[in-house]
C-alpha positions as CSV (number, residue, x, y, z in Angstrom):
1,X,-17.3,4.8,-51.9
2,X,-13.4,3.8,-52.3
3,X,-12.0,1.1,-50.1
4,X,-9.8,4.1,-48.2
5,X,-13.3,5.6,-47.0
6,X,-14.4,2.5,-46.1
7,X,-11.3,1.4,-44.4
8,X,-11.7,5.2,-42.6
9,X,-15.3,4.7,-41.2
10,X,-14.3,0.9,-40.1
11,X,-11.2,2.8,-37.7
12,X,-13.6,5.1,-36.5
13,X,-15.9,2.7,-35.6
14,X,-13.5,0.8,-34.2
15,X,-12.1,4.0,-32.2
16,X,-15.2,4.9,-31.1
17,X,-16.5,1.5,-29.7
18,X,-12.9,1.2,-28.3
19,X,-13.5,4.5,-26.3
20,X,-17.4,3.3,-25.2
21,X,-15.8,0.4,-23.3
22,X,-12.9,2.4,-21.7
23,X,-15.1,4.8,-20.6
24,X,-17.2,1.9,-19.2
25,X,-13.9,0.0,-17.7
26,X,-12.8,3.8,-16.0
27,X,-16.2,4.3,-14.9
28,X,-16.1,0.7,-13.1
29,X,-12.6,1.1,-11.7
30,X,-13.7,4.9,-10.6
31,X,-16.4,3.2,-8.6
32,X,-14.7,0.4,-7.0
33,X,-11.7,2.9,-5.7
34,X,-13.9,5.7,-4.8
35,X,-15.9,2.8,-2.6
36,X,-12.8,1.5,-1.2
37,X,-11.5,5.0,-0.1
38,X,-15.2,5.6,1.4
39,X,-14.6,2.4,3.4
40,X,-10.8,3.5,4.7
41,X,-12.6,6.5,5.8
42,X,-14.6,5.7,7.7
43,X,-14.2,5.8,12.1
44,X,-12.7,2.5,13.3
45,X,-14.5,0.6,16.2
46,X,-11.4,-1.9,17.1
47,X,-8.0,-0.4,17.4
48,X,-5.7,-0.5,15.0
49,X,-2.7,-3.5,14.9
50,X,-0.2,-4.7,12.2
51,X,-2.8,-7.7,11.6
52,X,-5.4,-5.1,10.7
53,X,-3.2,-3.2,8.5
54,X,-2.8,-6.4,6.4
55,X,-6.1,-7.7,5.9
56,X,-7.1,-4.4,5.0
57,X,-4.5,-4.2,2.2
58,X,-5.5,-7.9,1.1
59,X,-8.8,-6.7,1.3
60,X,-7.6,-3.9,-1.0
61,X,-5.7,-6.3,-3.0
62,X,-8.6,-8.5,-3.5
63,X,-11.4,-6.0,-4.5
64,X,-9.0,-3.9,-6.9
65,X,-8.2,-7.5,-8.6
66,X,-12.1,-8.2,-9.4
67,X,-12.3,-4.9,-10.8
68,X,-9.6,-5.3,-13.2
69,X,-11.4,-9.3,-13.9
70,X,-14.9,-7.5,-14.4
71,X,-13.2,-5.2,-16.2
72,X,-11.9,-7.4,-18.4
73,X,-14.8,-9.5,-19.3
74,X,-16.9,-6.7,-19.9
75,X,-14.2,-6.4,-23.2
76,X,-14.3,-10.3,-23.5
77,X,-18.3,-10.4,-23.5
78,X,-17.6,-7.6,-26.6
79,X,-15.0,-9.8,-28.4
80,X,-17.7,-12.7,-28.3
81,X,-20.1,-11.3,-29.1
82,X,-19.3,-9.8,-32.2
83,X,-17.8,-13.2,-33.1
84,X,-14.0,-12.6,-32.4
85,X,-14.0,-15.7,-30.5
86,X,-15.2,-18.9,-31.1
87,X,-16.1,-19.5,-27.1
88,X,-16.4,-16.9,-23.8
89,X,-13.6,-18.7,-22.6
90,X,-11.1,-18.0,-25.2
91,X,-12.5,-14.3,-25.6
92,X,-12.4,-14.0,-22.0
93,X,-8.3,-15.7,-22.0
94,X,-7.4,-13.3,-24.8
95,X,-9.0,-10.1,-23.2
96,X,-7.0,-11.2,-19.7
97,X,-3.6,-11.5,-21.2
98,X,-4.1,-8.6,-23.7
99,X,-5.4,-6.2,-20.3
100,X,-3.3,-7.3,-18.4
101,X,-0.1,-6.7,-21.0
102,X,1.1,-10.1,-20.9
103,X,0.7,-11.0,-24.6
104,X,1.9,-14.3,-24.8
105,X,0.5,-14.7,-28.7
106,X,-0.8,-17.8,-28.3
107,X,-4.2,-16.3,-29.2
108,X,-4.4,-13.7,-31.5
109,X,-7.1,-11.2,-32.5
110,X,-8.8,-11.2,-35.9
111,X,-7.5,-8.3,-38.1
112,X,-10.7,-6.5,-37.6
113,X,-10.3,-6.4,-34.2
114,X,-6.2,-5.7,-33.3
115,X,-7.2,-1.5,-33.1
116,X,-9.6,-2.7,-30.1
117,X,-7.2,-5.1,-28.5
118,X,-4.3,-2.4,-28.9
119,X,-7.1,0.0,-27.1
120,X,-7.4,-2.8,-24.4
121,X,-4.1,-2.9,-23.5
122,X,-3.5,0.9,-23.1
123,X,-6.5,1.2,-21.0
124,X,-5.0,-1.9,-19.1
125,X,-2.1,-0.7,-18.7
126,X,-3.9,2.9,-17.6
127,X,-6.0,0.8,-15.0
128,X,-3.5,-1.2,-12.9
129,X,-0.9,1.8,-12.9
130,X,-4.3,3.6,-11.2
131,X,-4.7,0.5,-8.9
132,X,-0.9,0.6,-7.8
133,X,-0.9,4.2,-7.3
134,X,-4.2,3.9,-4.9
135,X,-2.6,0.9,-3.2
136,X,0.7,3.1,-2.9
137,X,-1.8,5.9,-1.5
138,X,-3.3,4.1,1.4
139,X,0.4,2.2,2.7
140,X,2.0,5.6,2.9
141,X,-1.2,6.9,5.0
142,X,-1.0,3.8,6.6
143,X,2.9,4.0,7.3
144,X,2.2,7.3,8.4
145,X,-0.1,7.0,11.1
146,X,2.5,4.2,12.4
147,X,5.6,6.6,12.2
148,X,3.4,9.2,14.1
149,X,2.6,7.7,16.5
150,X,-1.3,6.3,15.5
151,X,-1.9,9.7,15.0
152,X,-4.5,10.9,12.1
């Protein structure tokens, strides 16, 4: 076997294990939004006031942000253990600033690994836009039962 096909099956491997997590990190963040909508769905008890409004979109705020962190450790807890790392912590710091976009280089990825981190931070990226879009969602139906009136 010559070093290209070697080098080939290595990309695909990486590729494919690359595409195993995101489908696990879209799966989670599927869940967590499609939970959240249930819950805005559902008939209110207590009327609605401004004060409501905004814990609700903390609440929002809050649960989409431990999504994105158990998200992300599910590709740190990868990273360590196939060795990337030398501790969780420092697997868990790079996966958190490579998810998140922020890439502040203080922590690089071995050179087998940069094809996965690259994958991280697309589906990061792919993630929080689909966090701000929901959060976007819910204030303009939000904004719009206050402009009409409390009407549904």
């Amino acid at each position: 076997m010559t070093s290209f096909e070697t080098e080939g099956q290595f990309v695909l491997q990486q590729l494919l294990i690359g595409f195993a997590l995101l489908a696990v990190t879209v799966l989670i963040h599927a869940g967590t939004l499609s939970w959240l909508l249930w819950r805005s769905r559902r008939p209110r008890t207590t009327p609605e006031t401004l004060l409501h409004d905004w814990l609700a979109f903390t609440f929002i705020a809050v649960t989409c942000v431990f999504a994105h962190l158990i998200e992300i450790m599910l590709w740190a807890a990868y990273y360590a253990w196939e060795g990337s790392f030398h501790s969780m912590h420092l697997a868990a710091y790079f996966s958190a600033v490579t998810y998140a976009t922020i890439g502040y280089g203080d922590v690089v990825p071995p050179l087998h690994m940069r094809l996965l981190a690259s994958m991280e931070g697309l589906t990061g990226i792919l993630m929080c836009a689909w966090s701000g879009g929901f959060f976007f969602a819910i204030v303009t139906q939000v904004w719009g039962r206050r402009t009409a009136g409390g009407k549904r």
